[in-house]
N, CA, C and O atoms as a CHARMM CRD file, in Angstrom:
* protein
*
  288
    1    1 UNK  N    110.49500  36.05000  88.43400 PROA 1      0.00000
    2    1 UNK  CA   109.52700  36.97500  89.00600 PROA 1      0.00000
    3    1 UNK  C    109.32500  38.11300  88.01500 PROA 1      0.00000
    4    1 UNK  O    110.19200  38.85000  87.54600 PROA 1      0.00000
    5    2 UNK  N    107.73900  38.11500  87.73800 PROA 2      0.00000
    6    2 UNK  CA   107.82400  39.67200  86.94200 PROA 2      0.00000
    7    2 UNK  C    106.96300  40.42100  87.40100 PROA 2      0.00000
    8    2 UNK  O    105.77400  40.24600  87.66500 PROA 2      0.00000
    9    3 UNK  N    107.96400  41.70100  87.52600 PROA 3      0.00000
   10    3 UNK  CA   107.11200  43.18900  87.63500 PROA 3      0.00000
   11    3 UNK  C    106.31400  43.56800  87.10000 PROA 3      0.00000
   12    3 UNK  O    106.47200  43.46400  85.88400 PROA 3      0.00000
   13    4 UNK  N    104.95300  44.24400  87.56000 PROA 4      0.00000
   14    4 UNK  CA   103.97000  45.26000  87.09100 PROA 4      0.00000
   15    4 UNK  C    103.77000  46.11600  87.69400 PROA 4      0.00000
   16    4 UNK  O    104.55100  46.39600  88.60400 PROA 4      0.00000
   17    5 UNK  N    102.46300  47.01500  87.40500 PROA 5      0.00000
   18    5 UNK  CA   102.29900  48.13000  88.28500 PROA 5      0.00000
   19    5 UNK  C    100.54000  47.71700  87.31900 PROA 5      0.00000
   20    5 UNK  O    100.15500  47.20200  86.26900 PROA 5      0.00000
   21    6 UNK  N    100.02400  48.32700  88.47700 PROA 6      0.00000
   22    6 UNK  CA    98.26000  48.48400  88.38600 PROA 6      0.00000
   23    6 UNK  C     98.10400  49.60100  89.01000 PROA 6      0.00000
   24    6 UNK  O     98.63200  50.15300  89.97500 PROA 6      0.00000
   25    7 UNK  N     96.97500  49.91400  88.00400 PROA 7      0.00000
   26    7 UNK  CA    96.60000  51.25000  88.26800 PROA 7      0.00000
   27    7 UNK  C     94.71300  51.21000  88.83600 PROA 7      0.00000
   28    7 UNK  O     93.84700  50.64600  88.16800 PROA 7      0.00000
   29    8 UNK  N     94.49400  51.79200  89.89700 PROA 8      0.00000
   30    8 UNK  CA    93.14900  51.72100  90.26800 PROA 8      0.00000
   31    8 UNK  C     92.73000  53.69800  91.15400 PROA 8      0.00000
   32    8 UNK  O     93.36500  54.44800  91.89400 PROA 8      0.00000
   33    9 UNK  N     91.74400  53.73300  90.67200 PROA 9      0.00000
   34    9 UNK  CA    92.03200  54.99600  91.46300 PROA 9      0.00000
   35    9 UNK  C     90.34400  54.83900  92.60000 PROA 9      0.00000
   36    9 UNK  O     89.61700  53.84500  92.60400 PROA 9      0.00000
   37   10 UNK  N     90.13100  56.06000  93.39200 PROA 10     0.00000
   38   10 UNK  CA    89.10200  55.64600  94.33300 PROA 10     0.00000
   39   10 UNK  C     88.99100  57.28800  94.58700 PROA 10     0.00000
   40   10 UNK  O     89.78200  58.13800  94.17800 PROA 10     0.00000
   41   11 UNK  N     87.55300  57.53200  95.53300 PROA 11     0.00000
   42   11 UNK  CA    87.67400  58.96900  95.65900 PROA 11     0.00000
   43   11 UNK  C     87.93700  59.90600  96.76200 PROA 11     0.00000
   44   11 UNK  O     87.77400  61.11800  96.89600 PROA 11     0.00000
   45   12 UNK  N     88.41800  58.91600  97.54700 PROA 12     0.00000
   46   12 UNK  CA    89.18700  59.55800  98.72200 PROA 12     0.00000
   47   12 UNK  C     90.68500  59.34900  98.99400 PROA 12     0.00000
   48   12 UNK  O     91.20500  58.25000  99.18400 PROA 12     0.00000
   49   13 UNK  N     91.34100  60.58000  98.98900 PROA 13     0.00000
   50   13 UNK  CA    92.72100  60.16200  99.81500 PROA 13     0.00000
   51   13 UNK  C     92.69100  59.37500 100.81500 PROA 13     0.00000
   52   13 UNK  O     93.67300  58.63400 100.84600 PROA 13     0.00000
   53   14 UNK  N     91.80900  59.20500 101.82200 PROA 14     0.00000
   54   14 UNK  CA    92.16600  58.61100 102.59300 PROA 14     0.00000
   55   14 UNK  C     92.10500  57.18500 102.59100 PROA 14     0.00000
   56   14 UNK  O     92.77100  56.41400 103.28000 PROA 14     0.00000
   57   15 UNK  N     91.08700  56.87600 101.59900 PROA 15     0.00000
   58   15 UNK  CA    90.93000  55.36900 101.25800 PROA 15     0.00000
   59   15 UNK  C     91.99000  54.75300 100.58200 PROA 15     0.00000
   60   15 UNK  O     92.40100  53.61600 100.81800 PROA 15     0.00000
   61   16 UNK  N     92.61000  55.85700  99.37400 PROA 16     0.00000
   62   16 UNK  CA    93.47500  55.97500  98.54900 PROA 16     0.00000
   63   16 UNK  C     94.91400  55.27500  99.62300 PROA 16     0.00000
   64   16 UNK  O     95.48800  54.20300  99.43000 PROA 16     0.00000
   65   17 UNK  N     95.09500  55.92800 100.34000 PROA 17     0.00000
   66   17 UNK  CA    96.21900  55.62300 101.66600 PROA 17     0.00000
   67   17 UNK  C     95.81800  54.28700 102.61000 PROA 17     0.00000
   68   17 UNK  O     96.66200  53.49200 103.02200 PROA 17     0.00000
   69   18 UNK  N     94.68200  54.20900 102.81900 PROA 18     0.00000
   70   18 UNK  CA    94.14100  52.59300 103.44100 PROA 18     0.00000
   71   18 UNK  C     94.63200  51.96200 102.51300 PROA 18     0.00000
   72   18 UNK  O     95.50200  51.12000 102.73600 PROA 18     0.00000
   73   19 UNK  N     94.28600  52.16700 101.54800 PROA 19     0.00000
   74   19 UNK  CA    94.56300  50.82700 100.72700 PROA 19     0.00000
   75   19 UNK  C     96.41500  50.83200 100.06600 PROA 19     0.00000
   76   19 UNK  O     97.06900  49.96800  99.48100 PROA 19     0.00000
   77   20 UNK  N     96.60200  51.63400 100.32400 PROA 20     0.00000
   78   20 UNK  CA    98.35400  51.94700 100.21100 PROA 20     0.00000
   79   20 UNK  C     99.40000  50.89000 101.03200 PROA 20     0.00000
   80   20 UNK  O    100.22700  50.02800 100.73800 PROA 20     0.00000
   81   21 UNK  N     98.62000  51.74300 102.70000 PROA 21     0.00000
   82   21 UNK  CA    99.17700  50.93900 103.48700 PROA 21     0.00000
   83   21 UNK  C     98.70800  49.39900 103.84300 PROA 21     0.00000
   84   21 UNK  O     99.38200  48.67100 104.57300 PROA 21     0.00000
   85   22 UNK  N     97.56600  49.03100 103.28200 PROA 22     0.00000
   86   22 UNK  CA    97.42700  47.19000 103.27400 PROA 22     0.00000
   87   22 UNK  C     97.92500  46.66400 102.66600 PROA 22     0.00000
   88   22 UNK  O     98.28200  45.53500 103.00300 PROA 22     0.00000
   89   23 UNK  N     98.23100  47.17100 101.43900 PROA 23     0.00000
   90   23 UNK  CA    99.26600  46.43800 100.49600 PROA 23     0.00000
   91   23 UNK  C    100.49100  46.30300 100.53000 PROA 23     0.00000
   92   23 UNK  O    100.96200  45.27400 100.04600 PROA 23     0.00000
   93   24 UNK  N    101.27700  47.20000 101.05100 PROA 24     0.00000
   94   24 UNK  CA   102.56600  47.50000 101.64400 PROA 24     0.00000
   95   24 UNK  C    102.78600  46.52400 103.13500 PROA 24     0.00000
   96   24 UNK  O    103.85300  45.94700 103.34300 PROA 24     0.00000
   97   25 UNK  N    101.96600  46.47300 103.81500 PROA 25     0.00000
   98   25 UNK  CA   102.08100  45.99800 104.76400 PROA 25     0.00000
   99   25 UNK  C    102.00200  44.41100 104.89400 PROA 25     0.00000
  100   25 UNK  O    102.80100  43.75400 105.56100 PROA 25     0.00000
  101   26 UNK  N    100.98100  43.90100 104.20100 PROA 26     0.00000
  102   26 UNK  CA   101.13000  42.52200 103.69100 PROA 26     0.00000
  103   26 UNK  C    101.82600  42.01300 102.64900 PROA 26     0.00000
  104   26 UNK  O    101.63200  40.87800 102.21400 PROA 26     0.00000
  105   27 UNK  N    103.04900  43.17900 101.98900 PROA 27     0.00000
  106   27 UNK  CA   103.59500  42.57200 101.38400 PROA 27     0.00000
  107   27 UNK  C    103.18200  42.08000  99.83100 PROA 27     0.00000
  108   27 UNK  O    103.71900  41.17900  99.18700 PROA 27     0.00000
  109   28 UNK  N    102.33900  42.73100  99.52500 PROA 28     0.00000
  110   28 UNK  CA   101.46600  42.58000  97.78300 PROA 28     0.00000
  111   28 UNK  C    102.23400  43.80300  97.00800 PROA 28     0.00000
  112   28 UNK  O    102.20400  43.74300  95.77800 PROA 28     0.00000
  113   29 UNK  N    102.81200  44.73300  97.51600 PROA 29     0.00000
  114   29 UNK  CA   103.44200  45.53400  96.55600 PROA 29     0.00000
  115   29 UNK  C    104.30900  46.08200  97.74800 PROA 29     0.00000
  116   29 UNK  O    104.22200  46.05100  98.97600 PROA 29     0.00000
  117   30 UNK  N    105.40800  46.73000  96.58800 PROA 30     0.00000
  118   30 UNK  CA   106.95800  47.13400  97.18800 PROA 30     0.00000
  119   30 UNK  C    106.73200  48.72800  97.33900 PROA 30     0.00000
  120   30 UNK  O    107.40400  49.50900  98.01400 PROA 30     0.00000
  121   31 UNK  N    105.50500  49.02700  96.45500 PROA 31     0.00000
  122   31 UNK  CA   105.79700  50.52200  96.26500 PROA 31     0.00000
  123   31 UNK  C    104.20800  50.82500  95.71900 PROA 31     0.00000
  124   31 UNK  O    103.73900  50.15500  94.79800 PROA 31     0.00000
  125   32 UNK  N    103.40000  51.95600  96.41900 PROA 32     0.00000
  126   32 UNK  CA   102.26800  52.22300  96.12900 PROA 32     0.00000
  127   32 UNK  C    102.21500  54.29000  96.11600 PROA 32     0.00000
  128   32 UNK  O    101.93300  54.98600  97.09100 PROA 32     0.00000
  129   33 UNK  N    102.56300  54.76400  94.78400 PROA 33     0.00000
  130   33 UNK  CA   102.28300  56.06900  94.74000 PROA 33     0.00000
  131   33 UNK  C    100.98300  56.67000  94.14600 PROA 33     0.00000
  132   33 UNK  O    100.55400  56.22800  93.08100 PROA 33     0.00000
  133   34 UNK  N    100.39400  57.58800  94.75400 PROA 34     0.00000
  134   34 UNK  CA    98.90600  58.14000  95.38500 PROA 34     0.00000
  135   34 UNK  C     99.34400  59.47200  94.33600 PROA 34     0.00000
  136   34 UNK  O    100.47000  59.88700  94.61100 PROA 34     0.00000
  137   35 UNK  N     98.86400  60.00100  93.52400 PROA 35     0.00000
  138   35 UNK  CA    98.27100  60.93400  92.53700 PROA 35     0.00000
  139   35 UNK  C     97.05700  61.73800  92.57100 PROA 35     0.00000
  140   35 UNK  O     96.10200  61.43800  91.85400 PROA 35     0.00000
  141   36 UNK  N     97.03900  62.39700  93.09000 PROA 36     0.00000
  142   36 UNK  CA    95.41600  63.65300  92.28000 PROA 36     0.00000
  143   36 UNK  C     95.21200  63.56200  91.04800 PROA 36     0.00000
  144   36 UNK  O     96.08800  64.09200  90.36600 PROA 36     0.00000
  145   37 UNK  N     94.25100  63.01100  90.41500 PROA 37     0.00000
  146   37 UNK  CA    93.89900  63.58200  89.02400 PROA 37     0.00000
  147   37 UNK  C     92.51800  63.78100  88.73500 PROA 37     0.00000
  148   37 UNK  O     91.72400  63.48000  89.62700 PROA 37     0.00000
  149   38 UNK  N     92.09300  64.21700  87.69500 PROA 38     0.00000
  150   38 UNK  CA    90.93600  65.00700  87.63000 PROA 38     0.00000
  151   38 UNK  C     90.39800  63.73500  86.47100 PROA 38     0.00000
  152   38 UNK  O     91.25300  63.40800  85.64800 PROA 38     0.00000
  153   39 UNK  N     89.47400  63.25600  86.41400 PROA 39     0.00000
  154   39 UNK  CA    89.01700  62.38100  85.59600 PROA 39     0.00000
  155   39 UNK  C     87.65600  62.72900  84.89700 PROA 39     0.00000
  156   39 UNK  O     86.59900  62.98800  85.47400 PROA 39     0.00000
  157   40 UNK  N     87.91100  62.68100  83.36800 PROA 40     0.00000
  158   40 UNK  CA    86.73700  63.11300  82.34900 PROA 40     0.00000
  159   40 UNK  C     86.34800  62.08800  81.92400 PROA 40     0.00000
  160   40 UNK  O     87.07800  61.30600  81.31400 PROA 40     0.00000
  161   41 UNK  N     84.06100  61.71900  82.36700 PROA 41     0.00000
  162   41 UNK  CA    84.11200  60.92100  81.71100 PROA 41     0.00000
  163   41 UNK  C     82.48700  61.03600  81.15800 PROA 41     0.00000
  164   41 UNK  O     82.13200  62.18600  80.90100 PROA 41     0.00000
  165   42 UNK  N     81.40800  59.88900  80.94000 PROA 42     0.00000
  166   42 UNK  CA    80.21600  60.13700  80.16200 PROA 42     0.00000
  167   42 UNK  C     79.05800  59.23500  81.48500 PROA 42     0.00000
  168   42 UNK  O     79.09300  58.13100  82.02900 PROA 42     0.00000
  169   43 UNK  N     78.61300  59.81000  81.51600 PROA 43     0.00000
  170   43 UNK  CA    77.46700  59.22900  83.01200 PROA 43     0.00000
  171   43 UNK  C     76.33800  59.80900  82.85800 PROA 43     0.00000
  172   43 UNK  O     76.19500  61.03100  82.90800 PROA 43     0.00000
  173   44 UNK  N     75.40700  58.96700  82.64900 PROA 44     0.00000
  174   44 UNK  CA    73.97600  59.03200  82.50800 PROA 44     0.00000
  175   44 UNK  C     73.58900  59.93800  81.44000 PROA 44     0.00000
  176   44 UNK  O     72.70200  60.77100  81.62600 PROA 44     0.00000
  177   45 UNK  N     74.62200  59.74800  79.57200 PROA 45     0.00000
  178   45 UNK  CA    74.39900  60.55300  78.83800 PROA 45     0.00000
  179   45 UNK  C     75.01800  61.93000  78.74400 PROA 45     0.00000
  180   45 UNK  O     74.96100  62.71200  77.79500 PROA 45     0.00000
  181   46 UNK  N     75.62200  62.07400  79.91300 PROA 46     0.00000
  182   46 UNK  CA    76.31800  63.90700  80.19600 PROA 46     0.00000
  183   46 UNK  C     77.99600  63.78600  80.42400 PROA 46     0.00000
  184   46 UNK  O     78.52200  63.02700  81.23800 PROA 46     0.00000
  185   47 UNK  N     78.57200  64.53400  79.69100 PROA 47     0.00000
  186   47 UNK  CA    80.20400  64.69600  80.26900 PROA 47     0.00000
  187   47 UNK  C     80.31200  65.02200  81.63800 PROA 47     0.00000
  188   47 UNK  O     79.50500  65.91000  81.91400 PROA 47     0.00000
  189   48 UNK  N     80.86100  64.72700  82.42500 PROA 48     0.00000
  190   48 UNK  CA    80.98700  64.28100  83.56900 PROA 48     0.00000
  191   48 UNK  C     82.33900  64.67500  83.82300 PROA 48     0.00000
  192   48 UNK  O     83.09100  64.10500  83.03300 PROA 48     0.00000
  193   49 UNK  N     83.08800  65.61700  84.82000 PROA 49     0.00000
  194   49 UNK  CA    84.54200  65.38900  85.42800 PROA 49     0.00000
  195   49 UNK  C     84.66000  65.75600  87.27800 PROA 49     0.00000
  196   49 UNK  O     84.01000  66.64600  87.82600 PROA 49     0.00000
  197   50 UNK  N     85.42600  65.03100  87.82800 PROA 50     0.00000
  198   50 UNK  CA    85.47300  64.38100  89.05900 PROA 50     0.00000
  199   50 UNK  C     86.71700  64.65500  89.34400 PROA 50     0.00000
  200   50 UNK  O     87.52900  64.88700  88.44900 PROA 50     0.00000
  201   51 UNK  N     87.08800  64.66900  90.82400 PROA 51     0.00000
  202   51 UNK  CA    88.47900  64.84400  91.33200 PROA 51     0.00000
  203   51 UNK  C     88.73300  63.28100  91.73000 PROA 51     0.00000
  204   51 UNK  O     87.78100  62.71800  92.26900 PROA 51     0.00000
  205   52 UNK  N     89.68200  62.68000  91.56000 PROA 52     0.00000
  206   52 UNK  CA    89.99700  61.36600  91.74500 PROA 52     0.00000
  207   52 UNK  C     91.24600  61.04500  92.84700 PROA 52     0.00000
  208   52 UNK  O     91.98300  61.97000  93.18700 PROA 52     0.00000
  209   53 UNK  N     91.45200  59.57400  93.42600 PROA 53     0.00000
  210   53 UNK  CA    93.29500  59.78700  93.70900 PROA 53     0.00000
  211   53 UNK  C     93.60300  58.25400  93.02100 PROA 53     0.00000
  212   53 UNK  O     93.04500  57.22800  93.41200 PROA 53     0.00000
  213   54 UNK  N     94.36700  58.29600  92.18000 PROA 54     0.00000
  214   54 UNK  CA    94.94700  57.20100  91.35400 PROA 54     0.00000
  215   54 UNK  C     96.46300  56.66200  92.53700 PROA 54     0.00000
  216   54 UNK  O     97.42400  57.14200  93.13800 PROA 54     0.00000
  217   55 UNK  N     95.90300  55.62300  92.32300 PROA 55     0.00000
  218   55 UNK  CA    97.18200  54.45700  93.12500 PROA 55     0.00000
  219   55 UNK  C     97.94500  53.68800  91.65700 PROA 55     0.00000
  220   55 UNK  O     97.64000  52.97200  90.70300 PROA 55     0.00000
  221   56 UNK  N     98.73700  54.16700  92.05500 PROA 56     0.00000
  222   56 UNK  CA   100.11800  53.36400  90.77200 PROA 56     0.00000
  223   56 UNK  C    100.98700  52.36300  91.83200 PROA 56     0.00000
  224   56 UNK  O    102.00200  52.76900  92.39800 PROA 56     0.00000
  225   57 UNK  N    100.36100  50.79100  92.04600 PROA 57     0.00000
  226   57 UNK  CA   100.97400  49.94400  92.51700 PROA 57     0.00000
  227   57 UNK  C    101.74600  49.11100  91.75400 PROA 57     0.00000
  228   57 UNK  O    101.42500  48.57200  90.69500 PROA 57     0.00000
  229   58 UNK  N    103.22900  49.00000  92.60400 PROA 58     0.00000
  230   58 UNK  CA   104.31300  48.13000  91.80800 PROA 58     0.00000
  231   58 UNK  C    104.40800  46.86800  92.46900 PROA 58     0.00000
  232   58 UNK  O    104.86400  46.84400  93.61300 PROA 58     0.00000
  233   59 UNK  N    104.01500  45.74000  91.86700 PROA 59     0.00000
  234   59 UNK  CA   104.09100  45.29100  92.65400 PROA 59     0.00000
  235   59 UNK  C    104.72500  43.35200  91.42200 PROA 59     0.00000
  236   59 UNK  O    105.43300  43.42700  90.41700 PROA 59     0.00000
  237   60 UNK  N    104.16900  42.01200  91.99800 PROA 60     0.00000
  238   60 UNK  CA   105.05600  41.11300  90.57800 PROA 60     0.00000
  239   60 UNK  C    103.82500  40.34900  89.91700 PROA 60     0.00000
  240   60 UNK  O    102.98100  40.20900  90.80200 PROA 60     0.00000
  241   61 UNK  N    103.63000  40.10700  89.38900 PROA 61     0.00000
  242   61 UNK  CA   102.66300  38.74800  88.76700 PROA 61     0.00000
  243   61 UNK  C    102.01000  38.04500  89.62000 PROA 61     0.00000
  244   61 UNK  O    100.78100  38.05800  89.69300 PROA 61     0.00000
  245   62 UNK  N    102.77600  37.35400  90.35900 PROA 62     0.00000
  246   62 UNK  CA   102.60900  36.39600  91.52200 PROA 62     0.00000
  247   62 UNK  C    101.44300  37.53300  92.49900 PROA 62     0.00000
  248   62 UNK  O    100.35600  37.02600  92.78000 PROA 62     0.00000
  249   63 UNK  N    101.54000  38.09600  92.68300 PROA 63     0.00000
  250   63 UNK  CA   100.64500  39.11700  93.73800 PROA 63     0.00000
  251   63 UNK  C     99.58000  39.69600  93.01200 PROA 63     0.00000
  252   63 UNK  O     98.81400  40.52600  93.50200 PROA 63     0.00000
  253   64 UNK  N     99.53800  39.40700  92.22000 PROA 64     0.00000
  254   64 UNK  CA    97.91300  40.50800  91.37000 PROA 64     0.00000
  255   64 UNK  C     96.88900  39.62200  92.12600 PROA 64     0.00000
  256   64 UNK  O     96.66200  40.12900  93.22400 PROA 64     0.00000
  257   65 UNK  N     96.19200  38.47900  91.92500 PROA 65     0.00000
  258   65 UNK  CA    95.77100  38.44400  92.86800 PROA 65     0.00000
  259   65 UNK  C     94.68500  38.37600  94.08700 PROA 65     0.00000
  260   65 UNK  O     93.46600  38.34100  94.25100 PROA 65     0.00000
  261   66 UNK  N     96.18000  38.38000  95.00800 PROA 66     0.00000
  262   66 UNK  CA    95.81900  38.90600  96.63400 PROA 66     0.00000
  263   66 UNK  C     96.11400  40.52900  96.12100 PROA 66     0.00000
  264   66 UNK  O     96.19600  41.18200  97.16200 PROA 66     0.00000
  265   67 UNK  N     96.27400  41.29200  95.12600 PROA 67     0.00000
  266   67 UNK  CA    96.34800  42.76700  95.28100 PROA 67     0.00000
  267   67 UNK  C     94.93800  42.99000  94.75700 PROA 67     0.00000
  268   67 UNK  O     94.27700  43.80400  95.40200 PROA 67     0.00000
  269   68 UNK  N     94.43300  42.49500  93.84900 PROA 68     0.00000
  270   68 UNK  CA    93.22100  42.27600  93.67500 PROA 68     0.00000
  271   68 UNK  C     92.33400  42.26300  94.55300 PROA 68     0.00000
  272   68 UNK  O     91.66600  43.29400  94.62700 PROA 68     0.00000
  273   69 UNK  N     91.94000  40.92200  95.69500 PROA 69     0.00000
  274   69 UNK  CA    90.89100  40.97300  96.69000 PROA 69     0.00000
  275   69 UNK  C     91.53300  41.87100  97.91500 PROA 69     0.00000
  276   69 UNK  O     90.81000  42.03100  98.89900 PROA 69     0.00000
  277   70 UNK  N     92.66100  42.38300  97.91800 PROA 70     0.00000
  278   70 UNK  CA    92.62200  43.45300  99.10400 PROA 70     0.00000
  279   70 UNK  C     92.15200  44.29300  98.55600 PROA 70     0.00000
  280   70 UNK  O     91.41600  44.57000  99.50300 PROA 70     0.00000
  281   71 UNK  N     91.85800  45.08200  97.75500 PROA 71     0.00000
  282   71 UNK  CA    91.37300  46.61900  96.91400 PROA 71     0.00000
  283   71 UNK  C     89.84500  46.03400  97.10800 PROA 71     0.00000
  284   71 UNK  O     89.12600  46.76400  97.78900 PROA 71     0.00000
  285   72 UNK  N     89.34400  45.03100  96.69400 PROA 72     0.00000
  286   72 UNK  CA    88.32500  44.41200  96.54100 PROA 72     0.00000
  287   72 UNK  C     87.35000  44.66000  98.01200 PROA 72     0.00000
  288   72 UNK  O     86.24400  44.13000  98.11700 PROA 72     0.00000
């Protein structure tokens, strides 16, 4: 079995936490920690920065995935 962690972020905490607890709950990851970060980026030609919440899921190989189409 091998470990990873994926990183996806979204722009609500609360979605951020839906999708925490589906994964946890079905068993696709052991461990899902939720982050604030501020993300700089280039959109429609202009610098662009956004408040974000980044999900750092741990979860094995075997599960990417079904961790995949649940986020999906």
């Amino acid at each position: 079995m091998s470990t990873i962690a994926i990183l996806t972020t979204t722009d609500s905490r609360d979605e951020a936490r839906t999708i925490a607890a589906a994964l946890v709950e079905r068993k696709l990851a052991a461990c899902v920690q939720i982050s604030e970060v501020e993300s700089v980026y280039t959109w429609q030609g202009a610098i662009q920065n956004s408040g974000e919440f980044q999900l750092l899921i741990k979860t094995t190989r075997d599960c990417y995935a079904g961790v995949e189409a649940a986020i999906l």
